[in-house]
N, C-alpha and C positions, 0 to 999 in steps of 0.2 A: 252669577252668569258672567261670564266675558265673551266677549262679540267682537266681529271684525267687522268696522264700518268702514266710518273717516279716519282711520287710527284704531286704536283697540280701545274698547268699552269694557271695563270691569264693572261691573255693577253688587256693591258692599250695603251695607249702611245707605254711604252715597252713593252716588257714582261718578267714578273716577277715569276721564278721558284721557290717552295715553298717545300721543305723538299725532294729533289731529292736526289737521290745520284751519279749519272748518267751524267743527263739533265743540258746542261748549257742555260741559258739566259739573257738577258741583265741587271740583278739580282739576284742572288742566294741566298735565303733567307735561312737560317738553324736555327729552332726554341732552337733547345739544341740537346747536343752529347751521347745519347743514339745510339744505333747502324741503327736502323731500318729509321733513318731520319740523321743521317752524312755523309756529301756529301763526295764522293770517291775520288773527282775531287782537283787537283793544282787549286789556283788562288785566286780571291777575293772572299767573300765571307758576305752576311750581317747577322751580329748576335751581342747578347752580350759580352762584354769582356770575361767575367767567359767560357763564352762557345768555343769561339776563344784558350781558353786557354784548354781548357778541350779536345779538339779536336785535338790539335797539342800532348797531351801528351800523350790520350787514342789511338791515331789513326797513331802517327805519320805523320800526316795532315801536307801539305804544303799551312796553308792558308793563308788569310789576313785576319783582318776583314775593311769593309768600311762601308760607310754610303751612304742615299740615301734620296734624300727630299722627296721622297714619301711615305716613309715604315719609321713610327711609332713603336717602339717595346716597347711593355707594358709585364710585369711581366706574364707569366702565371700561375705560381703557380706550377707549375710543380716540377721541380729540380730546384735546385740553377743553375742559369744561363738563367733558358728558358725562352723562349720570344711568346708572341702571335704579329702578323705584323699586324696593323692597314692600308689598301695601299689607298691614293689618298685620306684619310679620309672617304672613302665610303665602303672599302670591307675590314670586320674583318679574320683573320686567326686566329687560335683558337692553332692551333699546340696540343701538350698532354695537356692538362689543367685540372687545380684543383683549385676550388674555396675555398676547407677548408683550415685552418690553420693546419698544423702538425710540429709535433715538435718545429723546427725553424726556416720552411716556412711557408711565409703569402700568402694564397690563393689567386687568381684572381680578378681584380675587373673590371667588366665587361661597356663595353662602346658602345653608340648607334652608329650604323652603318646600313647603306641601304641594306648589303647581310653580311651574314655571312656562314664563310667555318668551319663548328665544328667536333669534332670526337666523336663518339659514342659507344667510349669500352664499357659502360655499360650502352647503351639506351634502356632498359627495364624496365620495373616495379619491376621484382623481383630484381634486383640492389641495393637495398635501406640500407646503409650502418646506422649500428649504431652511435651513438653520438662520433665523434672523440676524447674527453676528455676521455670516456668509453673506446674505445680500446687501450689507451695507456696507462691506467692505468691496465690494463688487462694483458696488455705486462709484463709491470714491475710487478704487483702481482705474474706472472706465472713463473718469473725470482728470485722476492726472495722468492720463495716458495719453489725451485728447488734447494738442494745444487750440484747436479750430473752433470755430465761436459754439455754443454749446444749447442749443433752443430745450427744456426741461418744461414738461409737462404733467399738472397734476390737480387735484382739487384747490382750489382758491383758500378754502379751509382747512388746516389741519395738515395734510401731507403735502401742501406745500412750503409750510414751515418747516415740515420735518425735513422735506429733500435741500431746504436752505443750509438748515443746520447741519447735515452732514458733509455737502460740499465747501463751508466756511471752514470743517474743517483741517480741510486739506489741500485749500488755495487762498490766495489773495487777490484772484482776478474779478474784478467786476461785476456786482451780480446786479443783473437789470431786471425789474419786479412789474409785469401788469397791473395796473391801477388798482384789482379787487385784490390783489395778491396784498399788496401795501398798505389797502386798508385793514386787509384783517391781523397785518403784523403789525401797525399803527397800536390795535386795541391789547393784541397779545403784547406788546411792549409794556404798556403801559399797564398791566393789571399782572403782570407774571415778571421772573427774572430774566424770559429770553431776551436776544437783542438778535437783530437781524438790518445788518450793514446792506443794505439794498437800495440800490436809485431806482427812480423813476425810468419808464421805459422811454415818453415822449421829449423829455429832454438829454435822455443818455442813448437814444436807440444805435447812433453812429459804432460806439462803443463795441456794437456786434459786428461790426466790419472788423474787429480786430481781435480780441482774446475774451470779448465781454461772455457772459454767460444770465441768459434767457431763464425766467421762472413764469409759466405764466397757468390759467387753467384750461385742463383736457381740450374745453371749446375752442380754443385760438390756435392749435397743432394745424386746423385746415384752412385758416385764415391768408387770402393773398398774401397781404406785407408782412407774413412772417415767413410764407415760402417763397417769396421774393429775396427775402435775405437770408434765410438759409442757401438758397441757390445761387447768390450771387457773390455767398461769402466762403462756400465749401465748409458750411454747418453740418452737425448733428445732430439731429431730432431723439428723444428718450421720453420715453412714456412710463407711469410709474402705476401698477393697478397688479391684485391678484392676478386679472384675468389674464394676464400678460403670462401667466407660468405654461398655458397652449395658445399664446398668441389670439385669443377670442377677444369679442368687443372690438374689433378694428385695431387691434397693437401690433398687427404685422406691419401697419405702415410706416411706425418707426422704423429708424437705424438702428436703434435697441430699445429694449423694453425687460424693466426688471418684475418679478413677481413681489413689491412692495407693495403690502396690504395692512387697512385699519380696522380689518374683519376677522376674526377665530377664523385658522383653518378646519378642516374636516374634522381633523383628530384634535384639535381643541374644544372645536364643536363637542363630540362625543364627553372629550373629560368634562369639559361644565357641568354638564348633564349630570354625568355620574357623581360631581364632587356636591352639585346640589343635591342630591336625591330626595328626586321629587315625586309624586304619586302620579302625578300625572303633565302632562309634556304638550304646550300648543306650542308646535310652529308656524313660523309664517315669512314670508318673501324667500326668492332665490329659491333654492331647491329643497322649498317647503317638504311636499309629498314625501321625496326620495329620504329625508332624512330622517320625517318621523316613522317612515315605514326603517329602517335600519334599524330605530331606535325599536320597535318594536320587534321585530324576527332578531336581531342580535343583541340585543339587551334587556329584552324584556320589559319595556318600559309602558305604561298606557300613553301612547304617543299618536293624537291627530295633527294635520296639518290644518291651520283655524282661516276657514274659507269666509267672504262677505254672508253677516248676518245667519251663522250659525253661532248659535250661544253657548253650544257645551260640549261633551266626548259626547253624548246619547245623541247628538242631532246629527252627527256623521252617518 
């Protein structure tokens, strides 16, 4: 059976809880330590190194990480650290996945399995992101195009490293980091080869009066003291999200907003699918429905969208 509770329930042999944060079971799988899938819980815990680490620092987490013969963990492409769980060889977990390459992640590489459990943040058609070379050259053009202080907004985790990275390289002006931003390139320093030349925001913030350039996450864009100094220094605001490709999710507020995403588009979405081929297809979050019904009238696939506490295709 697999079940949609607190995270997703497979239930094998054991049973194996999949990105809860809650639910304990006789496996706790944690794909990567973004907030919305890091388990809350003390104890063991199966994941990547990177993410074991990431979790105890972000999270002050008391965990382990262990291992398990039947859970496989392959790259998902996602953040540095995240994992898709292959379980028993027969049922893929997909966790956030990203098949493109960005920056100085290599995207997913997708493996046959009998059932697969995927997410569907942007399983629609109008989803359909530009050429990923294209938006990060777009990035950095609109960075040294801009000499006026530069406010960048993004997740604390993951795409704010990557939007560091690309603007190092193609400046040498100032990059001023929010406290959680620095902590989490602190741990990716130290555990990986990147390096990210970043001050502190509260002893460098003056800096943004002049050429400095702002990294901080999505939550601080509506923060007084940073539209304080956006406005009093004839700053830029850029926001960095899929959703940004119609301006949805509130990214018309920015000055600009690029469609930089750590999610398979539509049509990536689709080829996973088909590159796993799988007998049968649960989705779930973002545009669950819309994608397993596509998967079904256009591909043929036995494809539900896996609702709370339905345990299989028959209970749809």
């Amino acid at each position: 059976m697999i079940r949609k509770k607190d995270g997703i329930h497979v239930y094998q042999d054991v049973k194996h809880v999949l990105d809860s944060r809650n639910s304990i079971g006789d496996t706790n799988f944690v794909s990567h330590a973004h907030s919305d899938h890091a388990f809350k819980k003390n104890g063991e815990i199966i994941c990547s190194k990177l993410t074991e680490k990431l979790l105890q620092k972000r999270f002050n987490a008391d965990v382990k990480r262990v291992e398990h013969d039947s859970i496989q963990l392959i790259d998902s492409g996602h953040i540095l650290g995240s994992s898709a769980a292959l379980i028993d060889g027969k049922i893929l977990y997909t966790g956030d996945v990203s098949t493109r390459d960005r920056a100085y992640i290599e995207g997913f590489q997708p493996v046959e399995a009998e059932e697969l459990i995927i997410e569907a943040t942007y399983g629609i058609p109008a989803y359909r992101f530009p050429d990923q070379e294209e938006i990060e050259r777009s990035i950095q053009d609109w960075v040294e195009e801009n000499s006026n202080p530069l406010f960048l907004f993004a997740y604390a985790l993951g795409k704010a490293q990557k939007i560091q990275y690309l603007v190092q390289e193609v400046t040498e002006r100032p990059i001023i980091a929010h406290g959680s931003v620095l902590k989490m390139n602190n741990v990716l320093e130290k555990h990986t080869d990147l390096e990210f030349n970043t001050l502190p925001y509260k002893e460098n913030k003056d800096l943004l009066k002049e050429d400095g350039i702002y990294i901080g996450p999505t939550s601080t864009s509506k923060k007084q003291y940073i539209n304080k100094l956006v406005s009093q220094n004839n700053g830029l605001k850029a926001g960095f999200s899929g959703w940004a490709l119609h301006n949805s999710m509130g990214y018309s507020r920015y000055d600009k907003a690029f469609p930089f995403s750590d999610h398979c588009d539509f049509n990536e979405l689709v080829e996973l699918v088909e590159q796993v081929e799988p007998e049968k297809v649960y989705t779930h979050h973002g545009f669950d429905e819309q994608f397993a019904s596509y998967l079904r009238r256009e591909k043929g696939f036995n494809a539900r969208a896996l609702k709370n506490n339905q345990s299989s295709l028959t209970d749809f």
